[in-house]
N, C-alpha and C positions, 0 to 999 in steps of 0.2 A: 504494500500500500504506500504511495505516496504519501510525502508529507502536507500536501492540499489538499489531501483526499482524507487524511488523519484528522485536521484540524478542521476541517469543514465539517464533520462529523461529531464534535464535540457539543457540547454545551454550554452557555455561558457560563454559568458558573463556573465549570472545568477552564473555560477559556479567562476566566478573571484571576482563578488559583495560578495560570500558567503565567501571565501576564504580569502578574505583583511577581513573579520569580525572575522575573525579567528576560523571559521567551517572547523574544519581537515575532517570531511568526505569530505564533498566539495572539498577541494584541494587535495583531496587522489583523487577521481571521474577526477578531472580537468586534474591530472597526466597521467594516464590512455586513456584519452581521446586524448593527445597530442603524450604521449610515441613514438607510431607509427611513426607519422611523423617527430619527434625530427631523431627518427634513420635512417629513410630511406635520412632525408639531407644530414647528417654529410657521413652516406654512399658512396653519391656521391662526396660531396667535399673531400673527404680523396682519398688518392691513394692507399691505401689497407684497409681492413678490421680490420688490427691490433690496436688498441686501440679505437675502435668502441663502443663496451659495455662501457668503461669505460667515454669516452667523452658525448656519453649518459645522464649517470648518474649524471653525473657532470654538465651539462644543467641543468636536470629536478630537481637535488637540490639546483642550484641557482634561477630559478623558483619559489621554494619553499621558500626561505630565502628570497627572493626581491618581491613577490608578492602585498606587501603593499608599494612599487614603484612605482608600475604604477596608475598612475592618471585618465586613463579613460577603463573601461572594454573592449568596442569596438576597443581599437589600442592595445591589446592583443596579435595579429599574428603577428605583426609588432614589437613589445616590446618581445615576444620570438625569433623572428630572428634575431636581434638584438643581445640575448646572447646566440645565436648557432654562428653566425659568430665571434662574440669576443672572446668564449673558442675554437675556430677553429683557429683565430691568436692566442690566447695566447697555445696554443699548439703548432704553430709552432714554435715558439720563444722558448719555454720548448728545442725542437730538434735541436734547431740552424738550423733552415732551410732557407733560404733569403727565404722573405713574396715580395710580391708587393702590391702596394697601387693598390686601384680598383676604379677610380672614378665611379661610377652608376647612371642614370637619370633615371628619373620619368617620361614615354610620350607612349602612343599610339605607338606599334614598326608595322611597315608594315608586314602582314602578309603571304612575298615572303620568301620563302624558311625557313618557318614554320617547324621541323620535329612534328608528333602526336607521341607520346606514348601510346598506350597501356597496360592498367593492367592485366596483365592476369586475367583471370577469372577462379577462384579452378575450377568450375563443368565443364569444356570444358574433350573433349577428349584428352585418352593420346596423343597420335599424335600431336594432336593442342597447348595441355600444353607444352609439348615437345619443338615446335616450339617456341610460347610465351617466355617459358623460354630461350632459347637460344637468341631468339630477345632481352629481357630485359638485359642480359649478354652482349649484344653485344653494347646496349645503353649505358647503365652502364662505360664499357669498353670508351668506344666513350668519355663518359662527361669526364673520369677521365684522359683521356687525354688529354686534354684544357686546356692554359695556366690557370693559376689560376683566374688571372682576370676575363678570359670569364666564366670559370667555376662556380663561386660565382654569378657571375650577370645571367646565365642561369638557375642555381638551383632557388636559391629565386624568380624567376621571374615564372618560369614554373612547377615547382614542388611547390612551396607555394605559388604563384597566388599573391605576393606584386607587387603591384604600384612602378611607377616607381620614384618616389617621397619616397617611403615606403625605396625602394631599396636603393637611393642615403642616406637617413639618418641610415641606418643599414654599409653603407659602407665607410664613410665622404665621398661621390663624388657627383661632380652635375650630375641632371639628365642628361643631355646631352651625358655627358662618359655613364651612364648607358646604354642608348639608344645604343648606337655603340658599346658596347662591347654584349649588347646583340645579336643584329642583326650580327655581325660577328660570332657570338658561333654558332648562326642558320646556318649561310651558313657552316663553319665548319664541323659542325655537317650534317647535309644535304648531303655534299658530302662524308664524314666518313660510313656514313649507307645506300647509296643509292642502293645499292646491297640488303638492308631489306626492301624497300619500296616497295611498290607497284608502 
């Protein structure tokens, strides 16, 4: 077996324990692995596109400089959203933008007025991808529109799957604000797309 066939095959967590040992294929493998999702966050909490690449990269090389930081492999998810929402304030502060504090909590949110998302899927027809794409466009649209607060607490909640306890320590807030600015972004968002739902 090759050694990109070894390391592609691992896990992050294996990929973080290799990583802090300071096995640069390893965290080359770890980067790769993340990249994706690193972009598509920061995509939604940004209001446009413009300095997307660059915020990016600037994640995934703090990443790399701070990986022998983190102290357990398993709060990994939680220990990267943590420095996408940091270089997200510290970007906006770069622009002189007023930031708002976001308290976020950690709890079970009731799942009334839920929106789903779907991925497109490449092999669908064009017709369907067609649609798809324009739905995703239209979400996209939707999030980027939300105050900031609900914005950050519906990303990291929905698109990275953190707890709500995960959320509140990534944003200094108690869970409880987390909770309510989630549930509000929902209904929000709910009524914004209800015209895309079924």
């Amino acid at each position: 077996m090759s050694d990109k066939v070894f390391y592609k095959k691992m896990s992050i967590d294996e990929l973080v324990v290799l990583s802090q040992q300071e096995d640069f294929k390893a965290l080359e493998e770890l980067i790769k692995k993340v990249q994706k999702d690193v972009f598509a966050t920061l995509s939604y909490m940004l209001k446009s596109n413009e300095n997307l690449y660059d915020l990016t990269q600037e994640v995934l090389v703090k990443l790399a400089k701070n990986i022998n930081n983190l102290q357990n492999a398993k709060c990994f998810k939680g220990w990267l959203n943590h420095i996408i929402t940091n270089t997200y304030y510290d970007y906006l502060r770069k622009i002189k933008k007023k930031t708002e504090t976001i308290p976020l909590e950690y709890s079970c949110p009731q799942e009334n007025g839920v929106v789903n998302i779907d991925i497109p899927d490449k092999r669908v027809k064009p017709m369907e991808k067609c649609i798809s794409a324009e739905c995703e466009r239209q979400v996209k649209k939707a999030i980027r529109g939300l105050p900031e607060h609900f914005r950050i607490a519906i990303i990291l909640r929905e698109f990275q799957g953190l707890s709500y306890e995960e959320i509140a320590n990534s944003t200094n807030s108690s869970i409880g604000t987390v909770k309510s600015r989630i549930s509000r972004a929902r209904m929000k968002l709910h009524e914004d797309l209800k015209g895309y739902t079924a």
